[in-house]
Every structure is written in C-alpha cells, then in structure tokens.
DSSP file (Angstrom, degrees, kcal/mol; ACC not computed):
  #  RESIDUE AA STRUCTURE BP1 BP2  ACC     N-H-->O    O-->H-N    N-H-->O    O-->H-N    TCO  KAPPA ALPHA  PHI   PSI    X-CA   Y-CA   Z-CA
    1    1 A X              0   0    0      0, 0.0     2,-0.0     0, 0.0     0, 0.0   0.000 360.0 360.0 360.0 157.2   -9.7   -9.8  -21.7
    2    2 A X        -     0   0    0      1,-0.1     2,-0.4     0, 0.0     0, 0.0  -0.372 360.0-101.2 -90.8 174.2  -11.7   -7.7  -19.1
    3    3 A X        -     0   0    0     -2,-0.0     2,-0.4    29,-0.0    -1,-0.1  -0.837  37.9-128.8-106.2 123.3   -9.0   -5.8  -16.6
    4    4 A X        -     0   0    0     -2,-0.4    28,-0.2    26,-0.1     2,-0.1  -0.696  17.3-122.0 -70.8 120.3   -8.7   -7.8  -12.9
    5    5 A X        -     0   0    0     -2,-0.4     2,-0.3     1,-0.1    -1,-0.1  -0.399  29.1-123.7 -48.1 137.1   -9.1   -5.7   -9.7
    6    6 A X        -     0   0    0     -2,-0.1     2,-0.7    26,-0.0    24,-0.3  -0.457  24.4-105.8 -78.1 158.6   -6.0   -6.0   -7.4
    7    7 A X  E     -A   29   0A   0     22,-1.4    22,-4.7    -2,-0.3     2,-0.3  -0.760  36.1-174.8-106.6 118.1   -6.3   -7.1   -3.8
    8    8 A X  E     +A   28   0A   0     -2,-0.7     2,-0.2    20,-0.2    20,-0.1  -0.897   9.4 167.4-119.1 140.3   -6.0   -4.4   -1.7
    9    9 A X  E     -A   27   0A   0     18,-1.2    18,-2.3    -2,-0.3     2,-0.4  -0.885  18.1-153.8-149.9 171.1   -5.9   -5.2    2.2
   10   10 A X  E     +A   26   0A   0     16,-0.3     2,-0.4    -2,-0.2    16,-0.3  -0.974  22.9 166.7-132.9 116.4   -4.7   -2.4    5.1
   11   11 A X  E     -A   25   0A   0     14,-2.7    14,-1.4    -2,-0.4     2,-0.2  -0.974  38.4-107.6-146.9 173.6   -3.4   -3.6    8.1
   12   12 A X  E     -A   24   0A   0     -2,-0.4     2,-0.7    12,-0.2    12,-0.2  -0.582  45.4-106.1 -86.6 152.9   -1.5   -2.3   11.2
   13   13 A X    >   -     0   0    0     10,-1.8     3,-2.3    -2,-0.2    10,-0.3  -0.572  22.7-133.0 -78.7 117.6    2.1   -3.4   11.4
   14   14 A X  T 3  S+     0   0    0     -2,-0.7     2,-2.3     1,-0.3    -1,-0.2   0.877  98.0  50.2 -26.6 -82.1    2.9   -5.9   13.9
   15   15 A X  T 3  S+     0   0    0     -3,-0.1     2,-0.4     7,-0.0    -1,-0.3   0.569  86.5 110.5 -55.3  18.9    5.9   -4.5   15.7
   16   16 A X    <   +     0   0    0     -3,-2.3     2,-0.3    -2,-2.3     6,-0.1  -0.587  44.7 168.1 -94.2 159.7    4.1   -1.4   16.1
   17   17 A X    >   -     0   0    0     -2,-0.4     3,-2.2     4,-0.4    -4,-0.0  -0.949  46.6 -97.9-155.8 171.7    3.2   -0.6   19.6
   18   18 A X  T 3  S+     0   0    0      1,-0.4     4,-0.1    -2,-0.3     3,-0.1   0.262 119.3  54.2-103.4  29.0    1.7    2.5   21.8
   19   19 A X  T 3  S+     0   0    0      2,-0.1    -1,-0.4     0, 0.0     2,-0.2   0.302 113.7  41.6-115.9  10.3    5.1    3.4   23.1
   20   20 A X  S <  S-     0   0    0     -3,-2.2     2,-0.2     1,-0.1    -4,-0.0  -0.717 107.4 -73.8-121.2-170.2    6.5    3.7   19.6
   21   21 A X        -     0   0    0     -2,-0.2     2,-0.4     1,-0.1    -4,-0.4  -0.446  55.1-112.4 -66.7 139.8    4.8    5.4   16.3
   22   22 A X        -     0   0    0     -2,-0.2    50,-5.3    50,-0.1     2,-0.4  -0.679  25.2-137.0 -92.7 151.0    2.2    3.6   14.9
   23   23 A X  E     - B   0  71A   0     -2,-0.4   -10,-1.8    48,-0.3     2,-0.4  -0.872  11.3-167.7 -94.9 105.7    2.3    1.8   11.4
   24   24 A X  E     -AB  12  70A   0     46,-1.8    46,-1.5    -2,-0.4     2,-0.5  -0.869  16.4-168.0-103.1 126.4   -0.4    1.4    8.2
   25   25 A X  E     -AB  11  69A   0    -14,-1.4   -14,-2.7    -2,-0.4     2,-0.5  -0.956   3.7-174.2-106.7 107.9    0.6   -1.3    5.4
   26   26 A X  E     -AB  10  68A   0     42,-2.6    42,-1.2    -2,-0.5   -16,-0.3  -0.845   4.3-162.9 -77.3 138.0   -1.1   -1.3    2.7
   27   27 A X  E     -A    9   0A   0    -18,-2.3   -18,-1.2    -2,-0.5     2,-0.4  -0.849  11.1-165.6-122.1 164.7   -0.6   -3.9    0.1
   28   28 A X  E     -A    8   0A   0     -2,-0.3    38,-2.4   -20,-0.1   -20,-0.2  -0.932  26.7-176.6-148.9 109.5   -1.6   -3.7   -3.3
   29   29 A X  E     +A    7   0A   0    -22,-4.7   -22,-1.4    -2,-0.4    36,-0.1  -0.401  49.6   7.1-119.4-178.7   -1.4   -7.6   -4.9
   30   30 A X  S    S+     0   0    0    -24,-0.3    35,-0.2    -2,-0.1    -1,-0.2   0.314  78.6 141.7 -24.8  59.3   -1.9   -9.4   -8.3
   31   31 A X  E     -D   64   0B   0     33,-1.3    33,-1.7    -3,-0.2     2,-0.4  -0.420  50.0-118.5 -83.9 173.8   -2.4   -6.2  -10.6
   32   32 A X  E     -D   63   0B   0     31,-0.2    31,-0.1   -28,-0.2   -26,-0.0  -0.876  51.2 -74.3 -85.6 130.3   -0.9   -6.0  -14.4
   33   33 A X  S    S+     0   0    0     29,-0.5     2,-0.3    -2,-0.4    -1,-0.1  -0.029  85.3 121.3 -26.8 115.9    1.6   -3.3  -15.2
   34   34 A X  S    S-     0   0    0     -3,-0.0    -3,-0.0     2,-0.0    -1,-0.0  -0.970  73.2 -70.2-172.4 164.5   -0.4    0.1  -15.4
   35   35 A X        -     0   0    0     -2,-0.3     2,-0.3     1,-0.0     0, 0.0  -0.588  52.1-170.9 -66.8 140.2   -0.2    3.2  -13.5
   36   36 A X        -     0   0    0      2,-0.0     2,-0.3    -2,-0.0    -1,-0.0  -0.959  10.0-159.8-134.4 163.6   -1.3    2.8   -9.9
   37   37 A X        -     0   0    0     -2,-0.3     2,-0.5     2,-0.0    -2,-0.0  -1.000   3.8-169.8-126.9 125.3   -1.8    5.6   -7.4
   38   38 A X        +     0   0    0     -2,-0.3     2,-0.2     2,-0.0    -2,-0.0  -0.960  16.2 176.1-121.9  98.4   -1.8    4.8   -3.5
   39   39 A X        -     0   0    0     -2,-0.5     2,-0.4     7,-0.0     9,-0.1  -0.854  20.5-143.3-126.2 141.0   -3.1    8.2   -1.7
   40   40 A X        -     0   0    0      7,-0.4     7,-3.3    -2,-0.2     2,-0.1  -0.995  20.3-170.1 -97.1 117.0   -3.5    8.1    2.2
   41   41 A X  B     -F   46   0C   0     -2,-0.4     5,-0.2     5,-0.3     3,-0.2  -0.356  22.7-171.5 -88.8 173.5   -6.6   10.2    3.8
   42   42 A X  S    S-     0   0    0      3,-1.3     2,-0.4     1,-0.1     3,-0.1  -0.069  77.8 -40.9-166.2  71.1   -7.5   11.0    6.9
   43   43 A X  S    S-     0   0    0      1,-0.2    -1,-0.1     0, 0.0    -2,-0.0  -0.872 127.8 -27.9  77.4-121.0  -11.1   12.6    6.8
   44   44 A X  S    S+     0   0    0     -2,-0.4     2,-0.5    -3,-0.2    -1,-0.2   0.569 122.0 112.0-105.1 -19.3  -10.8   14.8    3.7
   45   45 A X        -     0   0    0     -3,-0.1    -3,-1.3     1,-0.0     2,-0.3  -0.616  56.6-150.5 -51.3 110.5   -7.2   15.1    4.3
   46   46 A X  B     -F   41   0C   0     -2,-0.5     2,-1.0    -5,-0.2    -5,-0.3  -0.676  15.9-143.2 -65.4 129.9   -4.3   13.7    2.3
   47   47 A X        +     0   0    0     -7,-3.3    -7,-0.4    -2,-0.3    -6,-0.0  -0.817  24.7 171.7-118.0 132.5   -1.5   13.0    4.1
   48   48 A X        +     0   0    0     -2,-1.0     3,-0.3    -9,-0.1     2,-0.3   0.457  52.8  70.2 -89.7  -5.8    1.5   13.6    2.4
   49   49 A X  S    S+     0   0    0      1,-0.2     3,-0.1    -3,-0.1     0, 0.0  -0.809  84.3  39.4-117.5 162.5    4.2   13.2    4.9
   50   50 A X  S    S+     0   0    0     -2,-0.3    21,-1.9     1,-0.2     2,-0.4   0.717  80.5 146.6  53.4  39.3    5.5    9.8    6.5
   51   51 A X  E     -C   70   0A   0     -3,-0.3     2,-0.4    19,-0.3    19,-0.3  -0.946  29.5-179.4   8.3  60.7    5.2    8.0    3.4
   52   52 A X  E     +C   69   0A   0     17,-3.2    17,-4.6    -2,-0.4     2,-0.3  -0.972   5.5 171.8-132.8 152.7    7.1    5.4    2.4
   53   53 A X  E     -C   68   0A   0     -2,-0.4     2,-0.4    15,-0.2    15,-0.2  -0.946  14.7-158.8-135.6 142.3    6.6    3.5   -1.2
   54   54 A X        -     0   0    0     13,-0.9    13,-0.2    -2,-0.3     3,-0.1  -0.964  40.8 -73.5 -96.1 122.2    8.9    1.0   -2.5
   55   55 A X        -     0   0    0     -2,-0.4     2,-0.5     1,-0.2    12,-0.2   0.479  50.9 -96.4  17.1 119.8    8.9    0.3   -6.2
   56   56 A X        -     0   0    0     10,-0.1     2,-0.3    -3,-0.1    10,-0.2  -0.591  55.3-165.6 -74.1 122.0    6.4   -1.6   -7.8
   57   57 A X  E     -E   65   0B   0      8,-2.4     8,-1.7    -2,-0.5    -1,-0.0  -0.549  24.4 -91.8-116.9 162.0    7.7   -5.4   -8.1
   58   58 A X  E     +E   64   0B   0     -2,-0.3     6,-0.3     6,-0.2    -1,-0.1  -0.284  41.0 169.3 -59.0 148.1    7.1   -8.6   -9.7
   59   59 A X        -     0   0    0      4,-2.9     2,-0.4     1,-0.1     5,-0.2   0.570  54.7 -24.3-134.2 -69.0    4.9  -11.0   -7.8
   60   60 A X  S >  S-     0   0    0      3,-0.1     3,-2.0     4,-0.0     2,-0.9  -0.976 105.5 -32.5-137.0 114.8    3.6  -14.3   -9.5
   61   61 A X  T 3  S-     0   0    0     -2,-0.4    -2,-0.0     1,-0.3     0, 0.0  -0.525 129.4 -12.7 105.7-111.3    3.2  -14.9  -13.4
   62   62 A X  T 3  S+     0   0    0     -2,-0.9   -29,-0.5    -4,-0.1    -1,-0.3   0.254 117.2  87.9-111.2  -2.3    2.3  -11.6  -15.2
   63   63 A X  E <   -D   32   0B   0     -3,-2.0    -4,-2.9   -31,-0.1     2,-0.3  -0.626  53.2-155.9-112.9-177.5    1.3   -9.3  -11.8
   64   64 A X  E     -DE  31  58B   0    -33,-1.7   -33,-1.3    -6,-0.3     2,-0.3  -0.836   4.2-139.0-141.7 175.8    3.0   -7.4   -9.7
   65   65 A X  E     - E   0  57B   0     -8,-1.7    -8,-2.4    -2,-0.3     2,-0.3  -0.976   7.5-166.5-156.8 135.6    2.7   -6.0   -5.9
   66   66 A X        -     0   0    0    -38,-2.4     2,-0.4    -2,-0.3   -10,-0.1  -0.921   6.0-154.9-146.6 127.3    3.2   -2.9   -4.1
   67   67 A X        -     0   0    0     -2,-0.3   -13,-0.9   -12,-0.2     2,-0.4  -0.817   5.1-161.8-116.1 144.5    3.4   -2.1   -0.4
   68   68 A X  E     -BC  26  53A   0    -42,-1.2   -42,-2.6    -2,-0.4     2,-0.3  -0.924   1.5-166.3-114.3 114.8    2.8    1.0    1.1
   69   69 A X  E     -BC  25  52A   0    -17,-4.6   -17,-3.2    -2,-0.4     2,-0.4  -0.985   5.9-179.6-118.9 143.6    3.9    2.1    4.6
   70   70 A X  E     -BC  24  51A   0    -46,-1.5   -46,-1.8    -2,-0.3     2,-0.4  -0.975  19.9-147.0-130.5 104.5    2.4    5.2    6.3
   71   71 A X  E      B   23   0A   0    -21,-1.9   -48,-0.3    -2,-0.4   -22,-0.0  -0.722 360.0 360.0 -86.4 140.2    4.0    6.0   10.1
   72   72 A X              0   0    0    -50,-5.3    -1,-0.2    -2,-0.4   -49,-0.2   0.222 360.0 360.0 -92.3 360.0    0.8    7.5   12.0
C-alpha cells in the first residue's frame, strides 16, 4: 500500500487574545506510526523556544495525531 499524507491544518487558538500572548495549533491527523518532525519558521528562522509538543497519540483505527502549540 502507497503511504497516506496526514492532515495538517494551523490555526490560531481561540482563547487567545491581544491582551494576552498569542497562540499557533498545529494539528497533525490520521498519519501511521513513523517518525514525524513539526519545526516552526518564521521567515528563514526556526523558532525553537515556546514550544510545546505533547506525545504522539492514538486517534481512529491504525493512525495517530499530534498537536503542536507555539506561544507567539
């Protein structure tokens, strides 16, 4: 069987607002177990700080899901 793309979507976090730090989610939905890598840019910049990754967890059947939050 050919390898399925995950669904990857970005969005800004609801409670965030422009008196507090703002919020990036990424989610990273129906892959198969394999290494994945979730790098944030910002121009040619990685940013390495304000981070946060959770595990990668089961989600339906045979894939799995991982969300990515990045405070701006």
């Amino acid at each position: 069987s050919l390898p399925v793309p995950p669904s990857v979507s970005t969005s800004l976090v609801p409670w965030s607002s422009q008196a507090s730090p703002g919020c990036l989610l990424c989610s990273v939905m129906d892959f198969h177990l394999a290494q994945v890598q979730l790098r944030w840019f910002q121009g040619q910049q990685e940013l390495l700080g304000h981070v946060l990754a959770p595990n990668v967890a089961p989600h339906a059947g045979w894939t799995h899901q991982l969300l990515v939050l990045l405070e701006t």
